[in-house]
ROLUM-330823 format. One record per residue: chain; residue in three letters; residue number from 1; z, y, x of N, C-alpha, C in turn. Coordinates in steps of 0.05 Angstrom, whole numbers, plus 5000, padded with zeros to 4 digits. Example, Ala and Ser with C-alpha at 12.3 -4.5 7.8 and 13.67 -1.06 7.14 Angstrom:
BEGIN
 tilo mido palo  nc3  nc2  nc1 cac3 cac2 cac1  cc3  cc2  cc1
    A  ALA    1 5156 4886 5264 5156 4910 5246 5156 4934 5264
    A  SER    2 5142 4955 5257 5143 4979 5273 5157 5001 5258
END
This chain:
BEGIN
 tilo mido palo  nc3  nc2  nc1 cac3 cac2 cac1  cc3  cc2  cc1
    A  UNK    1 5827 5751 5608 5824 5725 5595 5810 5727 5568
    A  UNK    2 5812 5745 5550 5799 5746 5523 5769 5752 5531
    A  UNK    3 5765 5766 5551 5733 5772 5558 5721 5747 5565
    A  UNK    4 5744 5734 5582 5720 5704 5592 5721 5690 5574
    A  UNK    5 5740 5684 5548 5741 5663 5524 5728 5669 5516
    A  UNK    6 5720 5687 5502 5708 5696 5479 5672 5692 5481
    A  UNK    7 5655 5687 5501 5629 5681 5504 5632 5645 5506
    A  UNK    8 5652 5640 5515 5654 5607 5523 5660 5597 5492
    A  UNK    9 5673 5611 5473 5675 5594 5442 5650 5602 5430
    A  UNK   10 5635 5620 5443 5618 5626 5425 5592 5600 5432
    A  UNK   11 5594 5605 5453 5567 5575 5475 5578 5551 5455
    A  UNK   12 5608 5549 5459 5610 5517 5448 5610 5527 5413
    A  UNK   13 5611 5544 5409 5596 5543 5374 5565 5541 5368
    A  UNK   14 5552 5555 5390 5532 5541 5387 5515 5517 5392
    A  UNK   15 5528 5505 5405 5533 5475 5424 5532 5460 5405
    A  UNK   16 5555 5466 5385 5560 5448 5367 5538 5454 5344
    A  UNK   17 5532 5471 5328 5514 5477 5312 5492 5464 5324
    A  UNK   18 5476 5471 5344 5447 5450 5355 5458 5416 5360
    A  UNK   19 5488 5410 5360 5479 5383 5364 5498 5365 5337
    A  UNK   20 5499 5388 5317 5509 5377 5295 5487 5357 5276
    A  UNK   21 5459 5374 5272 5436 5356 5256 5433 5329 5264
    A  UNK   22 5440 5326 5300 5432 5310 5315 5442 5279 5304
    A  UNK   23 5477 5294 5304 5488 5268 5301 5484 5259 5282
    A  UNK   24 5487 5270 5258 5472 5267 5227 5446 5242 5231
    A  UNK   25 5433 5251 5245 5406 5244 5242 5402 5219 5263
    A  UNK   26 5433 5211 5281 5425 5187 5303 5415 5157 5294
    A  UNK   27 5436 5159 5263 5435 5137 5250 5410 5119 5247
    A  UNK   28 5391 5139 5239 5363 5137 5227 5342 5139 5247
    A  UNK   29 5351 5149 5266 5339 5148 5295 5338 5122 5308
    A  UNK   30 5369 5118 5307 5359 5090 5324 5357 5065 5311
    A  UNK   31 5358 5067 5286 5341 5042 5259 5312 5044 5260
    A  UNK   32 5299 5072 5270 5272 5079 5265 5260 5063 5294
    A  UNK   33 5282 5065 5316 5274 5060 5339 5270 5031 5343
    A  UNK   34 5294 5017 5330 5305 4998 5338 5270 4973 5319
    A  UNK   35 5275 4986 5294 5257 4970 5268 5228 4982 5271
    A  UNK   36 5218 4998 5279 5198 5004 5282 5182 5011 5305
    A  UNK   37 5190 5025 5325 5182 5034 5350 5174 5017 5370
    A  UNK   38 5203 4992 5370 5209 4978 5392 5182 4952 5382
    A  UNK   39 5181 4951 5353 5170 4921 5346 5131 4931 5351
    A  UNK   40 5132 4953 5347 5100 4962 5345 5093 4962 5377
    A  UNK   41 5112 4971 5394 5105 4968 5426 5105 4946 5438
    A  UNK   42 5122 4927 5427 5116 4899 5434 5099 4882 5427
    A  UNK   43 5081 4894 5399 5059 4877 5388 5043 4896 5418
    A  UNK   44 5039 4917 5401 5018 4926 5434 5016 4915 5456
    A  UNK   45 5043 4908 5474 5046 4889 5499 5033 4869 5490
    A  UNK   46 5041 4850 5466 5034 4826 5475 4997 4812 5471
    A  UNK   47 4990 4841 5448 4957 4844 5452 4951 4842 5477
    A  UNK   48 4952 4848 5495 4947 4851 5525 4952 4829 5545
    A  UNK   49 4958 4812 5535 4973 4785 5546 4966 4755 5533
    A  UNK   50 4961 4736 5547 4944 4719 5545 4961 4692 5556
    A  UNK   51 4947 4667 5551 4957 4653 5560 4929 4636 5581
    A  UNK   52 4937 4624 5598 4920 4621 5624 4925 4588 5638
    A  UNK   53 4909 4572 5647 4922 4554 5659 4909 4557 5682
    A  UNK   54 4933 4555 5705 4936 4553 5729 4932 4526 5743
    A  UNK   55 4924 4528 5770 4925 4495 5777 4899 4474 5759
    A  UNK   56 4880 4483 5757 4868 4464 5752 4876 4452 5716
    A  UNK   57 4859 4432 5723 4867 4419 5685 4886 4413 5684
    A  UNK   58 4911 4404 5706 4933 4393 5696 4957 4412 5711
    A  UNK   59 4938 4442 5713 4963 4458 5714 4979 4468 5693
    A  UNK   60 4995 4492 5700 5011 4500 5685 5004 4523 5663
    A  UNK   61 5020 4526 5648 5003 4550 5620 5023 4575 5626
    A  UNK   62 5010 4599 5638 5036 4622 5639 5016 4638 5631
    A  UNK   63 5032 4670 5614 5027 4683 5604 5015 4706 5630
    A  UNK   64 4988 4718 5618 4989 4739 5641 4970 4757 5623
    A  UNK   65 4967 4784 5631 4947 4808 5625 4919 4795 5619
    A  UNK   66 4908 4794 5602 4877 4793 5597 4857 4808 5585
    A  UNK   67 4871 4835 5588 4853 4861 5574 4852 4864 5555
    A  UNK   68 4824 4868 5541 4812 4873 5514 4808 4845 5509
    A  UNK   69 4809 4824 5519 4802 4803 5510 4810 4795 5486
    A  UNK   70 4834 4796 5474 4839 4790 5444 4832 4803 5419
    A  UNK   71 4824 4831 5430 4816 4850 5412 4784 4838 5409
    A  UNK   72 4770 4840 5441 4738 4836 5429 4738 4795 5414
    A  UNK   73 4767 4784 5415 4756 4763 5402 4766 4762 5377
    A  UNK   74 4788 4780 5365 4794 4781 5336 4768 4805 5319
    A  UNK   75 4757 4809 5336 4732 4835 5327 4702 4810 5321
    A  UNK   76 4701 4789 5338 4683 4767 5342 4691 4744 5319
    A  UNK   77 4714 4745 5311 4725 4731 5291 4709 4734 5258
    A  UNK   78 4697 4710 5250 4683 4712 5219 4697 4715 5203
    A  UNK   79 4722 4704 5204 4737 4703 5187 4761 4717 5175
    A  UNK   80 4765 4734 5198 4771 4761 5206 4765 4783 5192
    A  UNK   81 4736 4774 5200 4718 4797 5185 4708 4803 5152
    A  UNK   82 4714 4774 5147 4699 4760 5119 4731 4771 5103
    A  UNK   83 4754 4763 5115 4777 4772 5098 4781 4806 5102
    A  UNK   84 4767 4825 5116 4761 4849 5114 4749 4860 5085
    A  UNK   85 4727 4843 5098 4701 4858 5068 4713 4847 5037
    A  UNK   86 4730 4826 5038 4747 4812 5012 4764 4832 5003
    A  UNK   87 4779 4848 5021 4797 4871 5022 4787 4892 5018
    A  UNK   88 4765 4901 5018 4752 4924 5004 4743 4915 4985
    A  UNK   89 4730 4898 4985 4723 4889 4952 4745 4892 4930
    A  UNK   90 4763 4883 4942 4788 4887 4914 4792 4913 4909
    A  UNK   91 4796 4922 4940 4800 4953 4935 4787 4971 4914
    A  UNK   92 4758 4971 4923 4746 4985 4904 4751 4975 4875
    A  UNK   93 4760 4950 4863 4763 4951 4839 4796 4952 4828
    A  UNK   94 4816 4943 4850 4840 4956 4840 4847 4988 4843
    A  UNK   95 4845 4994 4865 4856 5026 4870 4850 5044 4849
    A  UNK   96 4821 5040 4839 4815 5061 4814 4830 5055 4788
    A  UNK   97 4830 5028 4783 4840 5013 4762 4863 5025 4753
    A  UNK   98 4883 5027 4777 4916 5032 4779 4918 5060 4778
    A  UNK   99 4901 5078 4792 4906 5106 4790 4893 5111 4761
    A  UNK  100 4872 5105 4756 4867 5120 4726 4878 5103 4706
    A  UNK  101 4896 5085 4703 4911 5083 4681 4940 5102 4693
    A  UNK  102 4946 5099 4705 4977 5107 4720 4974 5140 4706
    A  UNK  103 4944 5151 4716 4938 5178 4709 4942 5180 4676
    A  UNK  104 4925 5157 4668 4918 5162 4631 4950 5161 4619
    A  UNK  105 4966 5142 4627 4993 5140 4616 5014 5164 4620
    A  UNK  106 5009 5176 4655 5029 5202 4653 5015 5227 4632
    A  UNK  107 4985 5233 4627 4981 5247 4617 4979 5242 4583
    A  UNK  108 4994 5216 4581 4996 5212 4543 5029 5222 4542
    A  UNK  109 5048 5213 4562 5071 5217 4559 5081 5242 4561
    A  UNK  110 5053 5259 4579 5068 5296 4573 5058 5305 4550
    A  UNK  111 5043 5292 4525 5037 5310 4511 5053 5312 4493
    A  UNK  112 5053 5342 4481 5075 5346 4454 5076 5326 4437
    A  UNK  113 5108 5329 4426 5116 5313 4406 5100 5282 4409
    A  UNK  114 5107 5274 4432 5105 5252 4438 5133 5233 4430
    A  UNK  115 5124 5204 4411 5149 5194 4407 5163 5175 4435
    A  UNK  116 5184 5164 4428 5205 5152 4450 5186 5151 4477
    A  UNK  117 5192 5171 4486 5174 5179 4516 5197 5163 4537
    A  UNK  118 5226 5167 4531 5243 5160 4547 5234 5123 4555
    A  UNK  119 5234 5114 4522 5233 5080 4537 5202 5076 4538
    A  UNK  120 5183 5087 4528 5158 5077 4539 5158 5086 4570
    A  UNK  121 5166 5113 4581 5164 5115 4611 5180 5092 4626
    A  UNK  122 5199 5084 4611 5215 5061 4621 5203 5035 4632
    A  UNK  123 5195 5025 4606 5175 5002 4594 5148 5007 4614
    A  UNK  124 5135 5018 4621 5114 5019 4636 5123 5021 4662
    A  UNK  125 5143 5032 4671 5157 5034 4706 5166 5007 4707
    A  UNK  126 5180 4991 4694 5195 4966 4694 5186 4946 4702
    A  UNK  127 5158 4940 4701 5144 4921 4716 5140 4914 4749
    A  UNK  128 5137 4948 4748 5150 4960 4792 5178 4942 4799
    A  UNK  129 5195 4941 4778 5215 4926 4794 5217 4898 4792
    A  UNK  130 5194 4893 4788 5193 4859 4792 5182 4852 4816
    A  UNK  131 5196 4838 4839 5184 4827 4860 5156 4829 4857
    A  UNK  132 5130 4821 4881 5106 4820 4883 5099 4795 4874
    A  UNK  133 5119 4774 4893 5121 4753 4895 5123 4733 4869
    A  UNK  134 5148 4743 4859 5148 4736 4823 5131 4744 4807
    A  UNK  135 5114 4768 4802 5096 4770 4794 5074 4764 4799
    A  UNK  136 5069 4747 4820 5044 4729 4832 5053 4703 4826
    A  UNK  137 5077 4699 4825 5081 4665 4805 5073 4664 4777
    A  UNK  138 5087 4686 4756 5090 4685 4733 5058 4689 4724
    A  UNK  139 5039 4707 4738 5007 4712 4731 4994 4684 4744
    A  UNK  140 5003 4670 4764 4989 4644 4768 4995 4625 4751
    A  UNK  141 5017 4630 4737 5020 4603 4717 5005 4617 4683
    A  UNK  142 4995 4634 4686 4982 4643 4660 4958 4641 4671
    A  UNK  143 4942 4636 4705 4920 4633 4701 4902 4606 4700
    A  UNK  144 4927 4585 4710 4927 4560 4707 4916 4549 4687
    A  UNK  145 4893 4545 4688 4882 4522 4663 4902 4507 4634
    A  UNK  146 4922 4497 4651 4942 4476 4640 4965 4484 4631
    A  UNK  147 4963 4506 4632 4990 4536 4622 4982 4554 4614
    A  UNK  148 4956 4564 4619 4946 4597 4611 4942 4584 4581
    A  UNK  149 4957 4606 4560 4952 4615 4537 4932 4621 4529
    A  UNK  150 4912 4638 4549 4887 4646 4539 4869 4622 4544
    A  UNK  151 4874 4609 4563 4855 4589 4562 4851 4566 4535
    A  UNK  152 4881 4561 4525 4883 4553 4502 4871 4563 4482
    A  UNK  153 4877 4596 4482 4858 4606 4450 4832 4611 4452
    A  UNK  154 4816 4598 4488 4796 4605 4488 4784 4577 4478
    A  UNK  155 4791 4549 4480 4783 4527 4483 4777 4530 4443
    A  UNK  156 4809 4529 4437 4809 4535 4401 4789 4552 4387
    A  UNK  157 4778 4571 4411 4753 4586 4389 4727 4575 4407
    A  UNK  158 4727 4561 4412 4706 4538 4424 4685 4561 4453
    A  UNK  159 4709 4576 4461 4694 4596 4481 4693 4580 4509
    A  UNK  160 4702 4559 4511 4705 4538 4532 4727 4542 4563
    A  UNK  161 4737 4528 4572 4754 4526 4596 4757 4566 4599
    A  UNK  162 4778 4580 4609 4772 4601 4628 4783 4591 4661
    A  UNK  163 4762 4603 4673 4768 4598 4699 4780 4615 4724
    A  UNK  164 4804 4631 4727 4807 4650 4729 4808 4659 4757
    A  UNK  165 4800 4631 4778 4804 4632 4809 4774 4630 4816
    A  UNK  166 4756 4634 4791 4728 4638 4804 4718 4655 4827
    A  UNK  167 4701 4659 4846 4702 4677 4868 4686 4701 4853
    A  UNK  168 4679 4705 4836 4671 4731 4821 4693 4748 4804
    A  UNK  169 4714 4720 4794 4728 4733 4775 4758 4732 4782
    A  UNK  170 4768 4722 4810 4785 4721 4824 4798 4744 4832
    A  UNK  171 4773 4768 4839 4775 4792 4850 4802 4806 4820
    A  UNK  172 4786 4803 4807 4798 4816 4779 4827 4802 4771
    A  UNK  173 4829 4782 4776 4855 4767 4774 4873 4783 4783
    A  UNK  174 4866 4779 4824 4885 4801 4830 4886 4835 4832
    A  UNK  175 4865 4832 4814 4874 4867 4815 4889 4869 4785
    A  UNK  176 4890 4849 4768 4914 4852 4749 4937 4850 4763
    A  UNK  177 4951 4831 4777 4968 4837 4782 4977 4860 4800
    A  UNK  178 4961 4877 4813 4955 4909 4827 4969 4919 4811
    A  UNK  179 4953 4924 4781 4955 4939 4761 4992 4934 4748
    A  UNK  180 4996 4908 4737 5031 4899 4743 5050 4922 4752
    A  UNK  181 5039 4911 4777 5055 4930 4787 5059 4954 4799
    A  UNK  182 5034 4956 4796 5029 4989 4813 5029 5019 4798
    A  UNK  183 5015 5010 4772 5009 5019 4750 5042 5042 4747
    A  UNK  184 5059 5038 4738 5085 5044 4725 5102 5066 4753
    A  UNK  185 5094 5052 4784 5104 5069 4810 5086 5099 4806
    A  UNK  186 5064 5091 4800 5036 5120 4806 5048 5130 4783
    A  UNK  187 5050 5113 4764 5057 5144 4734 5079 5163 4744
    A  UNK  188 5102 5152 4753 5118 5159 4750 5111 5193 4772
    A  UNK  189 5110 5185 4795 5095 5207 4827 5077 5225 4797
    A  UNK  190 5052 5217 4782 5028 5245 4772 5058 5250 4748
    A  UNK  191 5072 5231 4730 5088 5241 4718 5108 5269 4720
    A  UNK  192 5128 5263 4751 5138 5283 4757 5121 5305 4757
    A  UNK  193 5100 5299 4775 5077 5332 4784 5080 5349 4757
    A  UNK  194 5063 5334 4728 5061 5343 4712 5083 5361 4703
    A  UNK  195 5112 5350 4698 5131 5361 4688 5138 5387 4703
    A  UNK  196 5136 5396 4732 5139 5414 4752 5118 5438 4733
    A  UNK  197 5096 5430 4721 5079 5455 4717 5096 5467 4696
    A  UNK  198 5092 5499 4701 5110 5512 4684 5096 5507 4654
    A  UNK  199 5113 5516 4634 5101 5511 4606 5081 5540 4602
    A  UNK  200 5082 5559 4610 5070 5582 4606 5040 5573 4609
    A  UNK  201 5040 5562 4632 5009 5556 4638 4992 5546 4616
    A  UNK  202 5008 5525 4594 4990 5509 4575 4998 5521 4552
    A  UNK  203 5010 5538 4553 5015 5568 4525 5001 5584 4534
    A  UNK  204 4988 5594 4555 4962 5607 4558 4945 5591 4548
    A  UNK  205 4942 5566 4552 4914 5565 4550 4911 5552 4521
    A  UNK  206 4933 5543 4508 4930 5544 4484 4928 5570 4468
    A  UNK  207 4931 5596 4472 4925 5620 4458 4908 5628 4465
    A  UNK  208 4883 5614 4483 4854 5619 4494 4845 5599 4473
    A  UNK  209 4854 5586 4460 4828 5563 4447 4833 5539 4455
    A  UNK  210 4852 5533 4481 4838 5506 4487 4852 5478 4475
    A  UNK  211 4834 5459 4468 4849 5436 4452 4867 5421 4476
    A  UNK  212 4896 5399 4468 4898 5387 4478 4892 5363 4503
    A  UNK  213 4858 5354 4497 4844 5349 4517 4829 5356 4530
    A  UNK  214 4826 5386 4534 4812 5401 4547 4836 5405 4567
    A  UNK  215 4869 5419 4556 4884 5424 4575 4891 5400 4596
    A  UNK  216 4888 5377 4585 4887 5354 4598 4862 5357 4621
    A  UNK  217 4832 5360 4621 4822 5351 4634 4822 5377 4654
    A  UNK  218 4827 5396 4646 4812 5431 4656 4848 5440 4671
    A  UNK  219 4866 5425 4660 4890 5445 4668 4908 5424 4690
    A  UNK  220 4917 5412 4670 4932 5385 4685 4920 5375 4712
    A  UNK  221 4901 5363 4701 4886 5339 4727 4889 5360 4755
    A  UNK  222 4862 5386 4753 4875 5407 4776 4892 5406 4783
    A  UNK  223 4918 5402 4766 4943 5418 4786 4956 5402 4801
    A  UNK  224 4944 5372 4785 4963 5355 4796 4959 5334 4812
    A  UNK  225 4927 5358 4831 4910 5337 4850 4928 5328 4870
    A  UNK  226 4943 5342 4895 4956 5332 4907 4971 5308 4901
    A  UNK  227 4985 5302 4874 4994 5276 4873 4978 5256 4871
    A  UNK  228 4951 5261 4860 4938 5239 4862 4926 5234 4881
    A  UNK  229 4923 5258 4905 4914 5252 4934 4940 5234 4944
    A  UNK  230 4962 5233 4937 4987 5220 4953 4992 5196 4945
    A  UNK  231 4983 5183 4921 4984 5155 4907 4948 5146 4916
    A  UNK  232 4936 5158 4907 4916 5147 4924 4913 5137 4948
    A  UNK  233 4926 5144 4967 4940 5147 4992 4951 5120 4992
    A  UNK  234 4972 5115 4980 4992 5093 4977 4974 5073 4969
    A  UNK  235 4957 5076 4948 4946 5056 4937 4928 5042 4963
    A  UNK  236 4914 5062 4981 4896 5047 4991 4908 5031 5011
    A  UNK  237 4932 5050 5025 4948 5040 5051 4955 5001 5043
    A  UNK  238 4960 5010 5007 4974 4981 4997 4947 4956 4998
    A  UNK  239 4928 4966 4995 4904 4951 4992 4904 4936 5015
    A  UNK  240 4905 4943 5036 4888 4936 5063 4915 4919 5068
    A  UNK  241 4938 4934 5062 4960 4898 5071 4960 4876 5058
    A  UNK  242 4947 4880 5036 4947 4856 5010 4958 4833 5026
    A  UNK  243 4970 4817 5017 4982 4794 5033 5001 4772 5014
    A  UNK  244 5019 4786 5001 5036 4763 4972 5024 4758 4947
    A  UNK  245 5003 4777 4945 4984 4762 4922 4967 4734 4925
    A  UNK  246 4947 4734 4940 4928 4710 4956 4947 4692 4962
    A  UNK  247 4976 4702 4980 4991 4677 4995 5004 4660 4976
    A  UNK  248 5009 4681 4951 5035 4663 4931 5015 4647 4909
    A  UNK  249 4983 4660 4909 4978 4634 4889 4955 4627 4909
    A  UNK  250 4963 4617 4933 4940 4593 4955 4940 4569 4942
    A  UNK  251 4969 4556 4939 4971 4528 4922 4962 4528 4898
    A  UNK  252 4962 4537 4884 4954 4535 4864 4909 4534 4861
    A  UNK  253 4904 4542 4878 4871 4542 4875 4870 4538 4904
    A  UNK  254 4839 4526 4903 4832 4524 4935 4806 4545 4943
    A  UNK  255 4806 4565 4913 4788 4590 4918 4804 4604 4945
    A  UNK  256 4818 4611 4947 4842 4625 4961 4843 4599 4989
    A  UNK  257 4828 4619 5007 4829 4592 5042 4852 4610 5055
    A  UNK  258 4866 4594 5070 4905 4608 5089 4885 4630 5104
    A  UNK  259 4858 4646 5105 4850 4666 5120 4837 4683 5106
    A  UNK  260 4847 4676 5076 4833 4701 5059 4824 4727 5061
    A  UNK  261 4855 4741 5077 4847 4759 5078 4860 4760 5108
    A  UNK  262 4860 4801 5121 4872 4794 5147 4899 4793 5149
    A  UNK  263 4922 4790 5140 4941 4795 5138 4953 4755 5134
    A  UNK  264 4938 4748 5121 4934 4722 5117 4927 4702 5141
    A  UNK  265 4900 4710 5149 4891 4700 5177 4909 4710 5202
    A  UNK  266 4928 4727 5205 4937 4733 5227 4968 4729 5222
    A  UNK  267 4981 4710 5199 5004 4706 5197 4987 4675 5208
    A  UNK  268 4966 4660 5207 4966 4635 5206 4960 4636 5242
    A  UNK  269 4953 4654 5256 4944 4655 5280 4970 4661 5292
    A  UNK  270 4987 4667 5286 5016 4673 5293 5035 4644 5296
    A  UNK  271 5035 4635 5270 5062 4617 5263 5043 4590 5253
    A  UNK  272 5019 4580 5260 5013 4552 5251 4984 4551 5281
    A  UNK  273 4975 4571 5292 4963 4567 5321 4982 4577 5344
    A  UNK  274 5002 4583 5349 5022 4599 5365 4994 4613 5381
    A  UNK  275 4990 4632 5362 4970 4640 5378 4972 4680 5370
    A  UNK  276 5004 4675 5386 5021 4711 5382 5006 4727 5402
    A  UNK  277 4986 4725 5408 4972 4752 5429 4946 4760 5410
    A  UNK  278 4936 4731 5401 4908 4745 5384 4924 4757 5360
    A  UNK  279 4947 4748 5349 4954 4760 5325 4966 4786 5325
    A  UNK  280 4981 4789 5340 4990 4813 5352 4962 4839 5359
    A  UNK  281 4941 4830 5367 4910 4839 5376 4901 4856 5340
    A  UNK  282 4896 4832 5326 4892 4832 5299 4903 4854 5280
    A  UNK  283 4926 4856 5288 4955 4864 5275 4938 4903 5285
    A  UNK  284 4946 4894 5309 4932 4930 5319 4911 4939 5311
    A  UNK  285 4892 4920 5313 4871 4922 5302 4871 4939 5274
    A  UNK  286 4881 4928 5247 4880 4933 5228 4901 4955 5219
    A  UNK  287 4922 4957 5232 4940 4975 5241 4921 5009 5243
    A  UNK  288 4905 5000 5268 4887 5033 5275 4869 5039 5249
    A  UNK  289 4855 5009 5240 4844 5015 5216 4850 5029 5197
    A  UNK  290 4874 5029 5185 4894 5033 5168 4886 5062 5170
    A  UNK  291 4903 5070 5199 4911 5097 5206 4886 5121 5202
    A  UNK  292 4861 5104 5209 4834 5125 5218 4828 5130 5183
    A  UNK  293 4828 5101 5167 4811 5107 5142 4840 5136 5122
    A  UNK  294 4864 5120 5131 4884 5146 5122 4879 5173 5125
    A  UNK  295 4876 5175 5149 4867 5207 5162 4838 5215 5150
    A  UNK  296 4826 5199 5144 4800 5205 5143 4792 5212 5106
    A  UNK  297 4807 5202 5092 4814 5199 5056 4822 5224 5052
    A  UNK  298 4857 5235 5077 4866 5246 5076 4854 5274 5081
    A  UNK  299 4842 5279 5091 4817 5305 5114 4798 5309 5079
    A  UNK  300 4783 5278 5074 4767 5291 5049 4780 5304 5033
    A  UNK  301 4804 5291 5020 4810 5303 4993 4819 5326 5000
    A  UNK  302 4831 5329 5021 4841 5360 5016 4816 5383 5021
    A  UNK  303 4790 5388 5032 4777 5390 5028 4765 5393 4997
    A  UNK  304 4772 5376 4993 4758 5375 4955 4780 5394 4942
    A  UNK  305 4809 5392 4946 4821 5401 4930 4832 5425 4940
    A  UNK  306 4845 5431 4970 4842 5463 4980 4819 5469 4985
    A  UNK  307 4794 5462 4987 4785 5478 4997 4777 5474 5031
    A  UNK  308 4757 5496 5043 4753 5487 5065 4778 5505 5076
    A  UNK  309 4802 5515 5063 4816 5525 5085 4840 5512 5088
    A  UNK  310 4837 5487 5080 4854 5455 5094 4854 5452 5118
END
C-alpha cells in the first residue's frame, strides 16, 4: 500500500500545482471573455449581416449574410474617410505635443536639487484624474466667446473676438485638451524609467565633463527610449479613438458635424440610423487599422532603438 500511495499523492501534488495558477487566473479569464472576446465576435458577426427585404416592396425586412458589403461601403463612405484624415491631423499635432512636454517635465523633475518635486509631480499628474468629459466642458466654456477670459483680454487690448472653433484653429483647441490630460499620465511612465537608471551612470558621466544637459540629451533620453516607444504607443492608440473631445463640445459650435470623426460617425450609424451592421463594419474597420499602424510604429521603433536585432 505505501508503494501504490506514494506516486498517486505525488500525481495529485502535481495536479494541484498545474491547476492552482489556473484558478487564480479564472476570474480574469472569464471578465476578459465575457467583456471583450464575446463583444468583438459579435461586432464581427454582425459586420457580415445585413438587412434585406423579402417579398417585393411590401415585403418583409430580415437580417441575412451580405459579405463584404458593409466593409466596401464604410470604405466608400466620405465621411468616414474625411473623419479619418481629421484624426491624423490632430494626431500629428497632439501626440508630439504631449510626449515632448510629458518628456521635458520628467526630465526637469530628475534633475538635482530640484525643489518640491513631490507636489509639482503631483500638480502636473492631477489633471489625468479629471474625467475627459469634464475636461472637454470646463475648456469649452473657456473657448466660448461669451465666457472665454481670453477672449475678453483679447477684445480689451483691441486684438479682436478669438475664435477658437475655427477649422484651422480647432485642431489646436483639441489638442490642448490632449495635452490636459495626457501630459501628467506620460510623465509619470518616462518619470519612473528615469528613476530605475542607476545613479553611477550620471556620476560617470559627470567625472567625464559632461554638463547637466548634455546628460539629459546623450544619457537619459537613450535609456529611456523604450518608455517613450510605450507612451507613444498609447498616445497614438488614444488618437485614432478620439471620440469625448469633438462629442462633448458638438453643442457648443457647429464647426464640430455628429461625423467628425470615426468614432463619432459610427456611434451615429449605430444609435440615430439603426444602422448596427455598417457600424459594427466601421468599428472593424478601424479596429484592424489601429492594430496594423500599432505593429507597424511598434516594428520601427524598435528597430531605431535595438537595433536590427529586434
Amino acid at each position: 500500500m505505501p508503494t501504490t500511495s506514494a506516486p498517486a499523492s505525488a500525481w495529485r501534488t502535481r495536479i494541484r500545482a498545474a491547476a492552482t495558477p489556473w484558478l487564480f487566473a479564472t476570474p480574469a479569464i472569464v471578465l476578459f471573455t465575457l467583456f471583450l472576446i464575446v463583444p468583438i465576435g459579435y461586432a464581427i458577426y454582425l459586420s457580415f449581416r445585413g438587412f434585406r427585404i423579402e417579398g417585393g416592396a411590401f415585403g418583409r425586412r430580415v437580417q441575412t449574410f451580405v459579405g463584404f458589403d458593409n466593409y466596401t461601403a464604410a470604405l466608400a463612405d466620405p465621411e468616414y474617410l474625411a473623419g479619418l484624415g481629421r484624426v491624423l491631423l490632430y494626431g500629428v499635432i497632439a501626440v508630439p505635443s504631449v510626449l515632448g512636454l510629458a518628456l521635458l517635465f520628467a526630465l526637469l523633475l530628475d534633475t538635482p536639487r530640484v525643489r518640491a518635486q513631490g507636489f509639482t509631480r503631483t500638480a502636473i499628474f492631477l489633471p489625468y484624474a479629471v474625467p475627459g468629459v469634464i475636461a472637454s466642458l470646463l475648456w469649452g466654456f473657456l473657448y466660448l466667446p461669451s465666457t472665454s477670459p481670453l477672449n475678453y483680454l483679447a477684445e480689451r487690448l483691441h486684438a479682436g473676438p478669438l475664435d477658437f472653433f475655427s477649422p484651422p484653429v480647432l485642431y489646436f483647441s483639441l489638442a490642448n485638451i490632449a495635452l490636459w490630460s495626457g501630459v501628467g499620465f506620460n510623465m509619470i511612465i518616462i518619470y519612473t524609467s528615469l528613476r530605475a537608471i542607476p545613479a553611477s551612470v550620471y556620476e560617470a558621466a559627470r567625472i567625464d565633463g559632461a554638463s547637466e544637459l548634455q546628460i539629459a540629451w546623450r544619457v537619459k533620453i537613450p535609456l529611456v527610449a523604450p518608455a517613450l516607444v510605450l507612451t507613444g504607443l498609447f498616445s497614438v492608440i488614444g488618437t485614432l479613438q478620439l471620440y469625448s473631445e469633438p462629442a462633448t463640445l458638438r453643442p457648443v459650435t457647429a464647426t464640430i458635424s455628429w461625423t467628425w470623426v470615426p468614432l463619432m460617425k459610427i456611434y451615429r450609424e449605430a444609435f440615430a440610423n439603426d444602422n448596427l451592421s455598417g457600424a459594427a463594419a466601421a468599428s472593424v474597420l478601424l479596429a484592424l487599422g489601429i492594430l496594423v499602424l500599432s505593429l507597424l510604429l511598434l516594428r520601427f521603433f524598435q528597430r531605431r532603438t535595438f537595433g536590427d536585432n529586434a
